[in-house]
C-alpha positions in Angstrom: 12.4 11.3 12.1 11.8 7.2 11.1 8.9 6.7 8.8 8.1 3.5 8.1 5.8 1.8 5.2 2.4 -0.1 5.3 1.6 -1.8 2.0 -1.7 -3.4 1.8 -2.0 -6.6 0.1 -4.6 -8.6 2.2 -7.5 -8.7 0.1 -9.0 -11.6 -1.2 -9.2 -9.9 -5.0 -12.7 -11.1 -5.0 -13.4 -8.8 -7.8 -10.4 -10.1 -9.9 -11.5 -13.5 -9.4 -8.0 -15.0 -8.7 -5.1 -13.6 -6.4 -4.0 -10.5 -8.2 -0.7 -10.2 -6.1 0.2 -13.4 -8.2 0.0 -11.8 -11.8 2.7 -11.6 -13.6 3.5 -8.2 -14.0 7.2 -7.6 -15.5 8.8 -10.6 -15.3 7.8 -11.2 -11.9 4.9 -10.6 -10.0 2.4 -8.1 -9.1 3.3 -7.7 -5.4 7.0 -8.8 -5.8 7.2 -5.6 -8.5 5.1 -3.2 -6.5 7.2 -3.6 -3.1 10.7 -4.2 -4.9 9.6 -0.3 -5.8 8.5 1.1 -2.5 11.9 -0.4 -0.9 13.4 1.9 -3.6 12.4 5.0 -1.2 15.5 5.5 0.7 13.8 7.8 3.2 11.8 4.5 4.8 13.1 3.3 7.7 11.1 -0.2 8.2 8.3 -1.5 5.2 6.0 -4.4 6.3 4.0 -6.6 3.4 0.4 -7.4 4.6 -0.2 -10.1 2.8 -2.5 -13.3 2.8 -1.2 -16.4 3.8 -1.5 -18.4 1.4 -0.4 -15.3 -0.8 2.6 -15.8 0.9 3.1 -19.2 0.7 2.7 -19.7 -2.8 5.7 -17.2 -3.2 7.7 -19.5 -0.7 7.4 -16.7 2.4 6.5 -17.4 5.8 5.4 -14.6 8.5 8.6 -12.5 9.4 10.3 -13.5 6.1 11.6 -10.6 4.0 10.0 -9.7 0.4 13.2 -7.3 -0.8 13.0 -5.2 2.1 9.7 -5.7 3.5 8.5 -8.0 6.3 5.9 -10.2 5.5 2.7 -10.1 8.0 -0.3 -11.7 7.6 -4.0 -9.5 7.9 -6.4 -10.2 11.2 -8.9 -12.8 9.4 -11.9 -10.5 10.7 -13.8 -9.9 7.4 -12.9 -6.0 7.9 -11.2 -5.3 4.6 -8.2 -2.9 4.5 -8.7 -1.7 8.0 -7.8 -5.5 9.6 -5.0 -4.7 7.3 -3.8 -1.7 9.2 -4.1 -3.1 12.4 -1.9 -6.1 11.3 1.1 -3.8 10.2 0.6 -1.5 12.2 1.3 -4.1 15.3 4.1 -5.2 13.1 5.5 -1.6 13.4 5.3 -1.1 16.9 8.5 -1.6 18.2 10.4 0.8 15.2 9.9 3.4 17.2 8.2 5.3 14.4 7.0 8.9 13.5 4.8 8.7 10.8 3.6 5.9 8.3 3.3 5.5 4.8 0.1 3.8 3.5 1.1 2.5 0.3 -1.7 0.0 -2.1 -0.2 -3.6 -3.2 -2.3 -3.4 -6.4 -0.9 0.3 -8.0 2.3 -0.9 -10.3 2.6 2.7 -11.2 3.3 4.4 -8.2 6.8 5.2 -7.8 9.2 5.4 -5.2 9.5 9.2 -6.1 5.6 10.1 -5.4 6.5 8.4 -1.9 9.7 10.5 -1.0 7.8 13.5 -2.2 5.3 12.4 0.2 7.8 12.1 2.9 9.6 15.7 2.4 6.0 17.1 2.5 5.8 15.8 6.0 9.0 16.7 6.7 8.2 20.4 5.8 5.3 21.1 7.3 4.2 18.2 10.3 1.2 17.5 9.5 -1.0 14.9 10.6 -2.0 13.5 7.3 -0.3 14.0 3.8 -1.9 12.6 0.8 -1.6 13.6 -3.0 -3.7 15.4 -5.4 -2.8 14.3 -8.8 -4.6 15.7 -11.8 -7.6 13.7 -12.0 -8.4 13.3 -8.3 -7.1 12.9 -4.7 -4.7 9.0 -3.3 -2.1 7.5 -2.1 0.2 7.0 -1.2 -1.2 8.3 2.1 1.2 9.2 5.0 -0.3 9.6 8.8 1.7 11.1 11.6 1.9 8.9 14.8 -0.8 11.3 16.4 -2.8 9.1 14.2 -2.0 5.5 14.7 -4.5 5.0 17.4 -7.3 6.3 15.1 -5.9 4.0 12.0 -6.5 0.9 14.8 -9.7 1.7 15.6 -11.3 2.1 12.4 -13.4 -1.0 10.6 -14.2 -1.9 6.9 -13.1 -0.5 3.8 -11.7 2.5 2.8 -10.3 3.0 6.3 -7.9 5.6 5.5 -10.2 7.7 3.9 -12.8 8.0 6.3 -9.6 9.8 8.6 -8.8 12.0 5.4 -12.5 12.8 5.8 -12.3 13.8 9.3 -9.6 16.0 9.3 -9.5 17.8 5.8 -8.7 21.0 6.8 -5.6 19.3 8.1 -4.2 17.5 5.5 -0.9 18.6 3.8 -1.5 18.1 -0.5 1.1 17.2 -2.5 -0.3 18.7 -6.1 1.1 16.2 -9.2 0.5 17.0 -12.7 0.8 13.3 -13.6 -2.5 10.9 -13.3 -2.9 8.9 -10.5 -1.6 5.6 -10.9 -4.2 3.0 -12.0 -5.6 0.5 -9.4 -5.7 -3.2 -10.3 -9.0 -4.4 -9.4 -10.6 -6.0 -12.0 -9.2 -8.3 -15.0 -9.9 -5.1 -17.7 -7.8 -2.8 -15.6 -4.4 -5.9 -15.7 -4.9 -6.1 -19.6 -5.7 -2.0 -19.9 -2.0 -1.4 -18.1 0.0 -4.0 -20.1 -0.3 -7.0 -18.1 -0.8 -9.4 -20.1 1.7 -8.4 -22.6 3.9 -10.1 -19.9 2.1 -13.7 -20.1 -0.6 -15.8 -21.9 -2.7 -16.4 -19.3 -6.5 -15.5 -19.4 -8.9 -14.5 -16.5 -10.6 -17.8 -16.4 -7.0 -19.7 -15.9 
C-alpha cells in the first residue's frame, strides 16, 4: 500500500503580512524545518511541496526540484485558497500510483513525523476513507484520504477544503485519539513569537 504526502504551503500568508514559509524557525526556515520532518516518516512513499513561486525561488528551487525529499510544485493561481492547492499536488501525484494521501499544513512546526506514521498505521488497520486526529483540545491534521477520495479532494473550491469532506462523511472517519495538544498553526505574527520564533532571529513583523 504507497501513501504519499501533500504539504500545503501555497498561501499568500496575507494574515502574517510577509511569507511565513521564510521565517526563520531553527536555524533554517519555516518550510525547510516543517518538510525536513514530514520526510522523516519512513512509511511515505512520494511527498510533494506546494509552494508559491516566488516562495520557491527565493530558497533557490525551481518546479520539480527537491526540498529534502519533497518535490516542489507550484499552486493553480485561481484565488481558491488550499483547495487550488490540492489540485496542484494532487496532479503532481498522479503517476505514483498511490493509495491514500497525507494532507499535511506547511505552517505547523510541531507536528511530528510520529503523529503522521500513527496516522498511516490507522489506515492501515482499518481502510478507511478518511483518518484524521483528535488531539486533546480539538479535531486536525495531519489528514489522510484514501484514493476513493481523490476525485472529491479535486473538485472542491476555497478554504478549508479538507474539512468540508471530513464534514461529509463523519460517520466514516477513522480517529486517532492523542493526549498531546494539537500543534499550533502559524498564522499570525503573535502565534511565531508565542512558539519561540523569534528566539531564533531579530527580525520584527514590520521587517
Amino acid at each position: 500500500m504507497r501513501v504519499g504526502a501533500l504539504i500545503l504551503a501555497g498561501g499568500r500568508s496575507e494574515r502574517m503580512g510577509r511569507p511565513k514559509q521564510l521565517l526563520p524557525w531553527g536555524g533554517r526556515t519555516l518550510i525547510e524545518a516543517v518538510t525536513a520532518e514530514v520526510c522523516r516518516a519512513r512509511s511515505l512513499a512520494e511527498v510533494v511541496l506546494v509552494l508559491r513561486r516566488e516562495v520557491a525561488e527565493t530558497l533557490g528551487l525551481r518546479e520539480g526540484d527537491r526540498l529534502a525529499c519533497a518535490r516542489v510544485v507550484f499552486p493553480e493561481e485561481t484565488g481558491e485558497g488550499c483547495a487550488a492547492s490540492y489540485r496542484s499536488g494532487l496532479a503532481a501525484l498522479e503517476g505514483e500510483s498511490l493509495d491514500a494521501v497525507v494532507v499535511v499544513l506547511g505552517d505547523q512546526p510541531g507536528l511530528g513525523a510520529e503523529t503522521i506514521e500513527r496516522v498511516v498505521e490507522a489506515w492501515q488497520r482499518s481502510g478507511a476513507r478518511i483518518v484524521a486526529v483528535r488531539y486533546r483540545d480539538g479535531e486536525g491534521h495531519p489528514f489522510l484520504f484514501a484514493a476513493e477520495s481523490f476525485g472529491e479532494l479535486r473538485q472542491l473550491r476555497g478554504e478549508k477544503a479538507a474539512w468540508k469532506l471530513i464534514d461529509w462523511y463523519r460517520v466514516e472517519v477513522e480517529w486517532v485519539e492523542l493526549a498531546a495538544a494539537m500543534p499550533r498553526d502559524i498564522d499570525w505574527w503573535e502565534d511565531y513569537v508565542a512558539l519561540g520564533g523569534v528566539a531564533s532571529s531579530d527580525i520584527s513583523p514590520e521587517q
